[in-house]
GUVO-507641 format. One record per residue (C-alpha): y, x, z; residue in one letter. Coordinates in Angstrom, 3 decimals, decimal comma, padded with zeros to 6 digits. Each point is the difference from the previous one (the first is absolute). Example, Ala and Ser with C-alpha at 12.3 -4.5 7.8 and 13.67 -1.06 7.14 Angstrom:
<rs>
north east up type
-004,500 012,300 007,800 a
003,440 001,370 -000,660 s
</rs>
This chain:
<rs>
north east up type
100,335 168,051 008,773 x
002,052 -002,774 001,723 x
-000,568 -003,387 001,042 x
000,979 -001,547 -003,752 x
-002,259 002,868 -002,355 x
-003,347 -000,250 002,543 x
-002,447 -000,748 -002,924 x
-003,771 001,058 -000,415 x
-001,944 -002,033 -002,817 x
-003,306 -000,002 001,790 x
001,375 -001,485 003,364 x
001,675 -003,273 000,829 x
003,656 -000,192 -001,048 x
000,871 -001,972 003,750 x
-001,792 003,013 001,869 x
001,828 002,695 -001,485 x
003,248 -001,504 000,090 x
-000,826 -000,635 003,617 x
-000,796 003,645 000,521 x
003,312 001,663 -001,741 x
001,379 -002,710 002,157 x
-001,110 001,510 003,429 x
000,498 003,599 -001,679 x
003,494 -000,864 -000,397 x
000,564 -000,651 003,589 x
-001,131 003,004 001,301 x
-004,073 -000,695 000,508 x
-002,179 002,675 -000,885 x
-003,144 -001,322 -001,792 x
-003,531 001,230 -000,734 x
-002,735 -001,343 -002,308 x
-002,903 -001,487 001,706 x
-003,390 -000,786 -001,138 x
-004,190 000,068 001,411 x
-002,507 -002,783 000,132 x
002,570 -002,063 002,300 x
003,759 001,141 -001,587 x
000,912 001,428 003,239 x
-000,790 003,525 -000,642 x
002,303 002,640 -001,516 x
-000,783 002,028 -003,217 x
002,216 002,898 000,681 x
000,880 002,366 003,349 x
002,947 -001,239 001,078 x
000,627 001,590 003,953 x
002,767 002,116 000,478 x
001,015 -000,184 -004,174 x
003,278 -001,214 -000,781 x
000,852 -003,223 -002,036 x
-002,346 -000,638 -002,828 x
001,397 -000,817 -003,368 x
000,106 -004,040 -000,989 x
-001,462 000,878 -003,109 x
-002,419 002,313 000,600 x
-001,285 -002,586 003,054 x
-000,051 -002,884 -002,832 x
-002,234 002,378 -001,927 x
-002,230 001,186 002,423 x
-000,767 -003,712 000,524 x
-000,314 -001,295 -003,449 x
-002,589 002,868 -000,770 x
-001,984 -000,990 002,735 x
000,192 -003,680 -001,287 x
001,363 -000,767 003,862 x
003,040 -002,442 000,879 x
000,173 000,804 003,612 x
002,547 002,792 001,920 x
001,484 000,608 002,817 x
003,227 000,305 001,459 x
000,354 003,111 002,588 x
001,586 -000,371 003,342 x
001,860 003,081 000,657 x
003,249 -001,452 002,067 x
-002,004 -003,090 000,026 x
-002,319 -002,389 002,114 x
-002,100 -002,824 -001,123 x
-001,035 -002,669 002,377 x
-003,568 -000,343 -001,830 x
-000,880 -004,040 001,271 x
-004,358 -000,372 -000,603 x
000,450 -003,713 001,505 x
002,027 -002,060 -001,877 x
-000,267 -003,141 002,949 x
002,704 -001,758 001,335 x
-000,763 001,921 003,768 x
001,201 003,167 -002,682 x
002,594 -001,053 -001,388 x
001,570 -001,243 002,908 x
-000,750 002,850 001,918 x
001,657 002,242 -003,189 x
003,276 -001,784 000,435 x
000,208 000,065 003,845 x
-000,665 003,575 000,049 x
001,312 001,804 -002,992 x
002,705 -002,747 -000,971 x
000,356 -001,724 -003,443 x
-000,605 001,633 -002,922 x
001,493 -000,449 -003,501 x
-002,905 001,456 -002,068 x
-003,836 -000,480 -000,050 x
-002,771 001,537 -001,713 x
-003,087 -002,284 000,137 x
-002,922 001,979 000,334 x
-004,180 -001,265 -000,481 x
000,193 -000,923 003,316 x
003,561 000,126 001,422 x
003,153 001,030 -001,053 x
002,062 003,319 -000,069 x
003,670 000,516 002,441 x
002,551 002,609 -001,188 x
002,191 002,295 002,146 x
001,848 002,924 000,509 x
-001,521 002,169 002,905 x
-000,308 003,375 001,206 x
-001,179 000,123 003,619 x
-003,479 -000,847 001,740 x
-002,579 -001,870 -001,859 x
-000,815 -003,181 002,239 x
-003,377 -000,585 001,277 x
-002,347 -002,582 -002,487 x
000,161 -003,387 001,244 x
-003,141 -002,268 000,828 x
000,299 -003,179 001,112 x
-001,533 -003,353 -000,461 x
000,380 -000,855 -003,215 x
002,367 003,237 -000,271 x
-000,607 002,739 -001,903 x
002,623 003,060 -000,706 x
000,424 003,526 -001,199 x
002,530 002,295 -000,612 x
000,418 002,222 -003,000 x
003,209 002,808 -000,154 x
000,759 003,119 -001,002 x
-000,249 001,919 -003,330 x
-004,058 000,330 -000,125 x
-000,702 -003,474 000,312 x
000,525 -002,778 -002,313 x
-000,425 -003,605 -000,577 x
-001,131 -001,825 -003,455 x
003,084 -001,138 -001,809 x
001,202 -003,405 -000,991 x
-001,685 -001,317 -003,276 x
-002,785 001,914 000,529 x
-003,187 -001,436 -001,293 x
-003,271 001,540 001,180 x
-003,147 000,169 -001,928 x
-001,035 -003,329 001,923 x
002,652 -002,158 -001,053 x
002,440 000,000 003,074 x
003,731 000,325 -000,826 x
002,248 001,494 002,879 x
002,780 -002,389 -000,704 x
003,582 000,348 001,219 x
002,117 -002,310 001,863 x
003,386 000,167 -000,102 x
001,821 003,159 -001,171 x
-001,043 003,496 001,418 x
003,706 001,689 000,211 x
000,470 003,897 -000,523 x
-002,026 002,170 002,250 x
003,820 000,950 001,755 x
000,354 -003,284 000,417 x
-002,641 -001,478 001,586 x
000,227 -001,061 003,477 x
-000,469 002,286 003,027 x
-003,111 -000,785 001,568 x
000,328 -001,827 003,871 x
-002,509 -000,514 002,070 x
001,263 -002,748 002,222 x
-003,089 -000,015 002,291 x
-000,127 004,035 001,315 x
000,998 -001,383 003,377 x
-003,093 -003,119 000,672 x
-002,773 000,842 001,658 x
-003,418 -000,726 -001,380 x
-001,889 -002,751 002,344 x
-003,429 -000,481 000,518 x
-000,911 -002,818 -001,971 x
001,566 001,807 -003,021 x
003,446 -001,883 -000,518 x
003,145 001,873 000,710 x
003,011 -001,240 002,467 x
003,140 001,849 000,196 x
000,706 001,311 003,306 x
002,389 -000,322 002,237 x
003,064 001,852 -000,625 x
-000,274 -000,857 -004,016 x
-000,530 -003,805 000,592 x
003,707 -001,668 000,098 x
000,598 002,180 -003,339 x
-003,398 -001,325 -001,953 x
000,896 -003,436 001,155 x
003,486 000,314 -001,647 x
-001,576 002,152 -003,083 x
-002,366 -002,929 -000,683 x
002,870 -002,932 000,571 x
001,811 001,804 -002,845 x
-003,397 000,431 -002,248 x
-000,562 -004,111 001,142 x
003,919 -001,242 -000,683 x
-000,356 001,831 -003,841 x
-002,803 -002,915 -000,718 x
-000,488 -002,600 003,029 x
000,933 -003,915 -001,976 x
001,614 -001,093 003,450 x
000,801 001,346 003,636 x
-003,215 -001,591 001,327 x
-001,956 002,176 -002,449 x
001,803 003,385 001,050 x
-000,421 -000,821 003,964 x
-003,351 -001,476 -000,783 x
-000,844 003,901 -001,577 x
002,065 001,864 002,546 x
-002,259 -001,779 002,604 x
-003,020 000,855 -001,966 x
000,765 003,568 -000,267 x
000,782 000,358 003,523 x
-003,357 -001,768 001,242 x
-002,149 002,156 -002,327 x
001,723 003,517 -000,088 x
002,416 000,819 002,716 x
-001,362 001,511 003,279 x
000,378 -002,115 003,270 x
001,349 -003,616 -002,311 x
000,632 -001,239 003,768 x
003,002 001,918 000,012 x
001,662 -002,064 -003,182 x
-000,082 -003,640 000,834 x
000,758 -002,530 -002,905 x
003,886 -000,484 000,993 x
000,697 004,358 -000,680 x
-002,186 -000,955 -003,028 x
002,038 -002,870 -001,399 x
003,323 001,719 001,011 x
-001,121 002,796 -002,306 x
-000,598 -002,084 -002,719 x
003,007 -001,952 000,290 x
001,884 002,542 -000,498 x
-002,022 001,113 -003,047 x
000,178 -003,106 -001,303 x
004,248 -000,359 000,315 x
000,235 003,094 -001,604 x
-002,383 -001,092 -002,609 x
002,085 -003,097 -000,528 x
003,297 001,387 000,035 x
-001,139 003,137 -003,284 x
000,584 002,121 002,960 x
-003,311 001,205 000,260 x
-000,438 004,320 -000,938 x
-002,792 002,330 000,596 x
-000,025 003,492 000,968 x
001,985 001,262 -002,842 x
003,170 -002,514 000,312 x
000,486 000,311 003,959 x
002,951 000,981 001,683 x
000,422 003,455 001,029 x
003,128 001,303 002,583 x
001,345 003,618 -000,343 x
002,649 001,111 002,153 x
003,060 001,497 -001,795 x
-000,455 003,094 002,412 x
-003,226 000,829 -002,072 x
001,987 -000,413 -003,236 x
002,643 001,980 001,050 x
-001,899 002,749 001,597 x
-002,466 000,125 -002,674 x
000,992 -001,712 -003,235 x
003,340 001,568 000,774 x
-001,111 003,466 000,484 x
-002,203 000,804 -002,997 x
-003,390 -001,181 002,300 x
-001,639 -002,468 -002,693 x
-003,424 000,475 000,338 x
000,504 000,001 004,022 x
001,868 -003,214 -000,566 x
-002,817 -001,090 -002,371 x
-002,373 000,369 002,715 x
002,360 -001,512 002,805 x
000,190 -003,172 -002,081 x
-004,185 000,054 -000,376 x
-000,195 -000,060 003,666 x
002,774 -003,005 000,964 x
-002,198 -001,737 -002,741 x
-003,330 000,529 002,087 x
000,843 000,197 003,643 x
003,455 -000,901 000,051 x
-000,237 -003,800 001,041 x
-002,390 001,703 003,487 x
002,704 002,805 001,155 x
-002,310 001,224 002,999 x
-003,109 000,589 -002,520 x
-001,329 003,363 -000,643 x
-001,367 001,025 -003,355 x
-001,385 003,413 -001,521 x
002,094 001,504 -002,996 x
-002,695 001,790 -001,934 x
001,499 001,413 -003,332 x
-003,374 000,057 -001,534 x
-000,583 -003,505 000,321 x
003,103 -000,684 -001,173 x
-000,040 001,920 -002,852 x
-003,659 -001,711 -001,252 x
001,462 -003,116 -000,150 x
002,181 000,569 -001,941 x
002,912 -001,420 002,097 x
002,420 003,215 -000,138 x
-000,361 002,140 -002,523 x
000,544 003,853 001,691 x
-001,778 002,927 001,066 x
-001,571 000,533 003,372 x
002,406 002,504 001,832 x
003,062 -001,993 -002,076 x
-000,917 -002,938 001,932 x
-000,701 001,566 003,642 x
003,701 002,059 -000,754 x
000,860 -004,205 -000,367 x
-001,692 -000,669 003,646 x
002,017 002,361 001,638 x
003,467 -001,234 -001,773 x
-000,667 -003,405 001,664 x
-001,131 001,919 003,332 x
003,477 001,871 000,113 x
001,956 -003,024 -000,825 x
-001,391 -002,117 002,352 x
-001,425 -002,543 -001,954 x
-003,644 000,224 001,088 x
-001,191 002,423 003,532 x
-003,570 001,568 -000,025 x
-001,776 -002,216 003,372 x
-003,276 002,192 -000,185 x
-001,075 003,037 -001,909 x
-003,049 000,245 -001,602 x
-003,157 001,417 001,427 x
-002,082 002,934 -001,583 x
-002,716 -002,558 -000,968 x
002,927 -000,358 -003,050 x
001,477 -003,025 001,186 x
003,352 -000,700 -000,981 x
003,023 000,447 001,964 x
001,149 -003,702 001,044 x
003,635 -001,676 -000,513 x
002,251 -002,534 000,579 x
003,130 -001,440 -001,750 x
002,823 000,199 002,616 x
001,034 -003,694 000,180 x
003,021 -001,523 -002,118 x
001,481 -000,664 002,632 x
000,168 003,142 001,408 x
001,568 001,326 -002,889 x
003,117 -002,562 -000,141 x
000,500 000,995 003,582 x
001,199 003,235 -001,290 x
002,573 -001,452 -001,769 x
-001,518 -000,745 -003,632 x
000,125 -003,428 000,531 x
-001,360 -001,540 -002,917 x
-002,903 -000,079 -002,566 x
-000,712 -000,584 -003,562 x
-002,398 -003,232 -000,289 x
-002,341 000,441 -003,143 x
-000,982 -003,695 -001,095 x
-001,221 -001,317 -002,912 x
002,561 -001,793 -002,065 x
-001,331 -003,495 000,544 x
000,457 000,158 003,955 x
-001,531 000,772 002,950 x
-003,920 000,105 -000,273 x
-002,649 000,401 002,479 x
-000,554 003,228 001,615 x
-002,722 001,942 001,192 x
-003,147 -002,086 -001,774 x
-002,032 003,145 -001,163 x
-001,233 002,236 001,940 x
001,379 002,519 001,635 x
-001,241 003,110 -001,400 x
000,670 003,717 001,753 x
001,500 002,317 -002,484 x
-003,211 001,788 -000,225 x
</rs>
């Protein structure tokens, strides 16, 4: 049954066709029902895929127009608050999201995820959970339950495979006393530069952008002291000229450097996935050449950025080992920390005679680099 044939004469026509919808990318559904709609009417742990039509069944016997949409490969940022301290808070910490499910007393964020479950947030005014994996669920879009609420959808939830890997952009802040969070030192120059992007996308004039970069940096960044208004406006002045010149790119339109010696030795020599996993790394950590970062293949392979197996992609660490495009600085400790690396500089490599490298842009120019964060391949 595809998205175009989803019928069932005793349930709404916009439901159904919303369900063979989600079927059709991917989602696994199950029919819900109980006093409150949230409960489901069959055993679903550890069972494979239900059937589109025999879920539509199962609910219109039970005269029910509520189901659920389970999260294996998935994690749903479930809001209970819908205030503006939320919503804000949602953005600064997870990022911008496409797609919304508005729930009875919040709303619903998609994502792809497959590591740690974060910790429930409660704040002032703040109230979050966390639903993943395949034995948990969350109560679809179009839903109605038996009291009248609809769980309607905002925007257009893409195929499960295509959903956006979920970020947490606030692992690294410390929780203070009087229950707000300030990123620490260490973290601060690259949230100041993460929010002047986030500010430049909206702000009507430069005064509004520095006006918000100030604002961000007196409420949230640890020590403020140590970012007086002139580093402040300089940041947003150059936000702003970028802004005004179209120049302007996020994460996935920065420039990225790779020296020809890693093409050569690796493209060259029938390493792809080694050179697949060179280029993830100048992405991340290239623009700090003395930074150390963890390569853990696990992490790498639940999100989803290379597509490999486990001992394919250590075989890939030790390529770049031998060729000298990254050293090991520390191994790891029998607590099961990771070993520790470092990209050996660009420079270092045109010293050896390579002298050049291939500049990946994006066709329209130059754009800013380094605004997201900058994530460990973990």
């Amino acid at each position: 049954m595809g998205a175009t044939d989803a019928f069932h004469p005793r349930l709404p026509a916009a439901l159904t066709a919303q369900m063979a919808k989600l079927f059709s990318g991917g989602y696994s559904l199950i029919p819900l029902g109980g006093a409150d709609g949230k409960r489901p009417t069959v055993r679903f742990r550890e069972r494979k895929r239900l059937p589109l039509a025999s879920v539509l069944e199962r609910m219109a016997g039970g005269g029910n127009t509520t189901y659920g949409i389970r999260l294996d490969g998935l994690l749903v940022v479930d809001v209970d608050t819908d205030t503006p301290e939320a919503r804000d808070y949602v953005e600064r910490r997870f990022g911008a999201c496409g797609y919304t499910t508005r729930t009875g007393r919040g709303f619903h964020l998609f994502f792809r995820h497959r590591g740690k479950r974060p910790a429930p947030v409660r704040l002032p005014g703040i109230a979050i959970d966390f639903k993943m994996g395949e034995n948990e669920f969350v109560v679809g879009p179009l839903s109605e339950r038996p009291d009248g609420i609809v769980y309607q959808p905002s925007g257009l939830l893409a195929a499960a495979e295509h959903l956006p890997v979920f970020m947490d952009h606030f692992e690294d802040t410390k929780e203070l006393g009087h229950g707000r969070r300030r990123v620490a030192r260490g973290g601060r120059h690259l949230a100041l530069k993460r929010e002047g992007y986030r500010l430049a996308l909206t702000a009507a004039t430069f005064e509004e952008l520095a006006a918000g970069l100030r604002r961000y940096r007196d409420t949230l960044i640890e020590a403020p002291e140590d970012f007086p208004d002139r580093r402040i406006d300089s940041l947003a002045s150059w936000f702003w000229e970028k802004r005004e010149a179209g120049r302007l790119y996020g994460r996935g339109n920065s420039t990225v450097s790779i020296p020809r010696r890693a093409i050569r030795l690796l493209a060259h020599q029938g390493e792809p996935l080694a050179f697949q996993l060179y280029s993830m790394l100048q992405a991340a950590h290239g623009h700090v050449p003395s930074k150390t970062f963890a390569i853990v293949p696990d992490g790498i392979r639940n999100s989803g950025l290379i597509k490999a197996g486990r001992s394919q992609l250590y075989a890939a660490i030790e390529v770049l080992i031998r060729t000298r495009l990254i050293v090991r600085v520390a191994k790891g400790t029998r607590n099961r920390e990771p070993h520790q690396y470092r990209l050996v500089p660009l420079q270092e490599l045109q010293e050896e005679g390579e002298g050049s490298m291939l500049t990946l842009v994006p066709s329209a120019g130059t754009g800013s680099r380094n605004l997201a964060r900058k994530e460990q391949a973990a």
